[in-house]
C-alpha positions as CSV (number, residue, x, y, z in Angstrom):
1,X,59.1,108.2,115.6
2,X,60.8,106.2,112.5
3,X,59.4,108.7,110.1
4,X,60.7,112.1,112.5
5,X,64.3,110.7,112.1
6,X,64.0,109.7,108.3
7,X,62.4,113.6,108.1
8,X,65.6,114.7,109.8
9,X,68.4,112.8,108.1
10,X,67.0,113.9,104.8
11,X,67.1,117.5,106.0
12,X,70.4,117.0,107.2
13,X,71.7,115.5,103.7
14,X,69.6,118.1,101.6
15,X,71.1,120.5,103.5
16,X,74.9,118.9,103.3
17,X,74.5,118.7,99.1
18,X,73.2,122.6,98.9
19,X,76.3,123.7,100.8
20,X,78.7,121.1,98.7
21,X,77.6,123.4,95.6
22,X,78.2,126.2,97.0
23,X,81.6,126.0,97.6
24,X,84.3,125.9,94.2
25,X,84.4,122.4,92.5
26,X,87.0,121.9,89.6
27,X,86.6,119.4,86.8
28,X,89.8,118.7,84.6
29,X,91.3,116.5,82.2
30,X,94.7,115.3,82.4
31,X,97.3,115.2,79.8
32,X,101.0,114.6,80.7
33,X,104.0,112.9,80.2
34,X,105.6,110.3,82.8
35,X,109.2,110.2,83.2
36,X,110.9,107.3,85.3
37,X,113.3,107.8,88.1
38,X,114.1,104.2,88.7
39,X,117.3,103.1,85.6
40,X,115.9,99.9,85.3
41,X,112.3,100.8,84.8
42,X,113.3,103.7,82.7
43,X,115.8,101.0,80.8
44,X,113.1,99.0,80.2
45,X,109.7,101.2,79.4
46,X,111.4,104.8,79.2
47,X,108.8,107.7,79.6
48,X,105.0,107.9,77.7
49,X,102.0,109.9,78.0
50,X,99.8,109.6,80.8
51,X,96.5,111.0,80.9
52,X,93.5,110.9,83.0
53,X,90.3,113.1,85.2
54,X,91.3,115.0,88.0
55,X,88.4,116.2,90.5
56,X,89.2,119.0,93.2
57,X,86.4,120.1,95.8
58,X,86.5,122.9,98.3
59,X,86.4,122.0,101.5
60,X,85.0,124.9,103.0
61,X,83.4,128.0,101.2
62,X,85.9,131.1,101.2
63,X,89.1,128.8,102.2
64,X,92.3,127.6,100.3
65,X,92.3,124.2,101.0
66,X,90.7,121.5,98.2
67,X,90.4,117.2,98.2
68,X,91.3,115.9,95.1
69,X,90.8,112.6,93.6
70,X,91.9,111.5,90.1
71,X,92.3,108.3,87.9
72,X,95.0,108.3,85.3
73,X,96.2,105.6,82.5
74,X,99.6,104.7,81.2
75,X,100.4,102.0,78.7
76,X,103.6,100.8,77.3
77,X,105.6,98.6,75.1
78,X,109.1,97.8,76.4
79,X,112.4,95.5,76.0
80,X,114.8,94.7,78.8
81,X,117.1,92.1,77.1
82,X,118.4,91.1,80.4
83,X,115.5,90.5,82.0
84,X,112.9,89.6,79.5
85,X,112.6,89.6,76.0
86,X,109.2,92.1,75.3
87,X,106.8,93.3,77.8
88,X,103.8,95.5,78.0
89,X,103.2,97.3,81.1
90,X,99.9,99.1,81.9
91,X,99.3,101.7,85.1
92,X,95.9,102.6,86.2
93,X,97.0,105.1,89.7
94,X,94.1,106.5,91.7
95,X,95.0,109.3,93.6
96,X,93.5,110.9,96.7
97,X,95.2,113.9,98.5
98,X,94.7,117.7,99.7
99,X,95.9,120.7,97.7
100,X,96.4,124.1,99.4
101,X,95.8,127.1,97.2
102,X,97.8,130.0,96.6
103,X,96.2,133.0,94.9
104,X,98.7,135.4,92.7
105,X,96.2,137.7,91.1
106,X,92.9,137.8,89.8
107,X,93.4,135.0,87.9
108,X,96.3,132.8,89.1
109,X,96.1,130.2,91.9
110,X,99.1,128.5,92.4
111,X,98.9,125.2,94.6
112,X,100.9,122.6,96.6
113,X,99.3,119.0,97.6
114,X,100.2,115.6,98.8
115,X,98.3,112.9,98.7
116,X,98.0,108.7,98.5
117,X,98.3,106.9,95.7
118,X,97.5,102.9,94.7
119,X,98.6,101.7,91.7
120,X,96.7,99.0,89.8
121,X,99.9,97.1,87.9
122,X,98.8,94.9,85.2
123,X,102.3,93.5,83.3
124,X,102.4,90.6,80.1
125,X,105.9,89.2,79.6
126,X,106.8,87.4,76.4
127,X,110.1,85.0,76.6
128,X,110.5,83.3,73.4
129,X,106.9,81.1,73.4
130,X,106.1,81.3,76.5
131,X,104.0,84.4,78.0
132,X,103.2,85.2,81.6
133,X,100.6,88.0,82.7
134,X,100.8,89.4,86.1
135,X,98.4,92.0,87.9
136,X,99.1,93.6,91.5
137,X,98.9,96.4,93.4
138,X,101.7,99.0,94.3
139,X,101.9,101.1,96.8
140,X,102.2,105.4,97.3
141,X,102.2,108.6,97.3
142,X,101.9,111.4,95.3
143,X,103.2,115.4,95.6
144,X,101.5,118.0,93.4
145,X,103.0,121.5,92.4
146,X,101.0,123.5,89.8
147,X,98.9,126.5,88.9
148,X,95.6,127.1,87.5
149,X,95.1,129.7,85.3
150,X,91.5,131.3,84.6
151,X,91.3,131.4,80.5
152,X,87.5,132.8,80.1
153,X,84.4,132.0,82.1
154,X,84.8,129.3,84.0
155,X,87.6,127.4,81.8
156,X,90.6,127.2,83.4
157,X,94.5,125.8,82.4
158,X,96.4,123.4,85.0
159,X,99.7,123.4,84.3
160,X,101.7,121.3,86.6
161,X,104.5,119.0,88.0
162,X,103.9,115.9,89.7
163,X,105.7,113.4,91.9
164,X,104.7,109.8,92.0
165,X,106.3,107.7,94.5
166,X,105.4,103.6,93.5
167,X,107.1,100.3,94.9
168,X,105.4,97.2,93.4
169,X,106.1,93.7,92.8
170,X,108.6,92.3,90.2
171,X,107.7,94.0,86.8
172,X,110.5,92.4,84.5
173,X,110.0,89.1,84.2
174,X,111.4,85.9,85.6
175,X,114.5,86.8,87.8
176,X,116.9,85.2,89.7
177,X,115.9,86.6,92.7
178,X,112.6,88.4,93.8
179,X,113.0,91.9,93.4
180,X,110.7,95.3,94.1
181,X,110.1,97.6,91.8
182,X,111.0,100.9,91.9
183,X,107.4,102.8,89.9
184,X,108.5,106.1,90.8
185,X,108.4,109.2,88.2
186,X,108.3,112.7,87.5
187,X,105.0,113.8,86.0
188,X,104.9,116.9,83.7
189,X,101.7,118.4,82.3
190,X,98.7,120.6,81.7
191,X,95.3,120.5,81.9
192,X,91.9,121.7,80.6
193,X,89.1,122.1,83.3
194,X,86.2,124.2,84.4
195,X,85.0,125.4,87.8
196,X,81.7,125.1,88.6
């Protein structure tokens, strides 16, 4: 009996995994620039490159409509004289969502997503001797617009526009009173990947 249902569940999986590769899977890397929306956080860090893997799977064969998951990084150096005196702020955001494709052509496919986005927030204020390091989580969600462009064989260009919507913790330092954080920002790009 034990082994007539292990017999069947691998069945079941083998064929799950024959149909996954089937359908269209997109591998890309990420290279883009992030600009803030918030004054203060753009006061304080400005905008900086942002880069990162993007994966986008089918999620039925023969229809528009993909999961995507990526991981990006964003480091930077700041100064906010009225909040702290040097800080380095570092972004890992993880990113899962659904994108609806849009073909224009033979070898066009525009596409719209929306999807949710934690932020791992990892900061290291320096007021005169003393240093402080913090590390949280924020809080999201993300809206894609972009379009893939076949180049030859299976390479592909993403060029696209991103909106990241982040509210965190306190990023600035000691303040007088506990504030949230405003991580929000534009996110401008392109993107080498191949279909497999």
């Amino acid at each position: 009996m034990m082994r007539s249902k292990s017999l069947y569940i691998f069945i079941i999986l083998f064929l799950n995994v024959g149909s996954l590769f089937s359908r269209d899977i997109i591998l890309e890397f990420k290279g883009a620039y992030l600009l803030p929306v918030d004054s203060i956080f753009k006061e304080c860090y400005k905008g900086s490159a942002l880069y990162g893997p993007e994966l986008s799977v089918q999620l039925k064969n023969d229809k528009n409509w993909y999961a995507f998951f990526s991981l990006d990084y964003f480091q930077k150096r700041g100064r906010h004289l009225r909040r702290c005196d040097s800080t380095k702020l570092k972004l890992l955001p993880l990113a899962a969502g659904i994108k609806y494709f849009i073909p224009a052509g033979d070898r066009t496919n525009f596409y719209v997503g929306a999807g949710f986005q934690p932020v791992y927030i990892r900061t290291k204020n320096r007021r005169g001797c003393v240093v402080s390091k913090t590390h949280q989580w924020g809080y999201g969600g993300i809206a894609k617009l972009g379009a893939y462009i076949n180049i030859f064989h299976n390479f592909l260009l993403d060029v696209f526009i991103d909106y990241s919507y982040i509210r965190s913790g306190n990023l600035y330092g000691h303040t007088v009173t506990d504030c949230k954080s405003n991580t929000s920002a534009f996110i401008f790009g392109a993107a080498l990947g191949y279909r497999f």
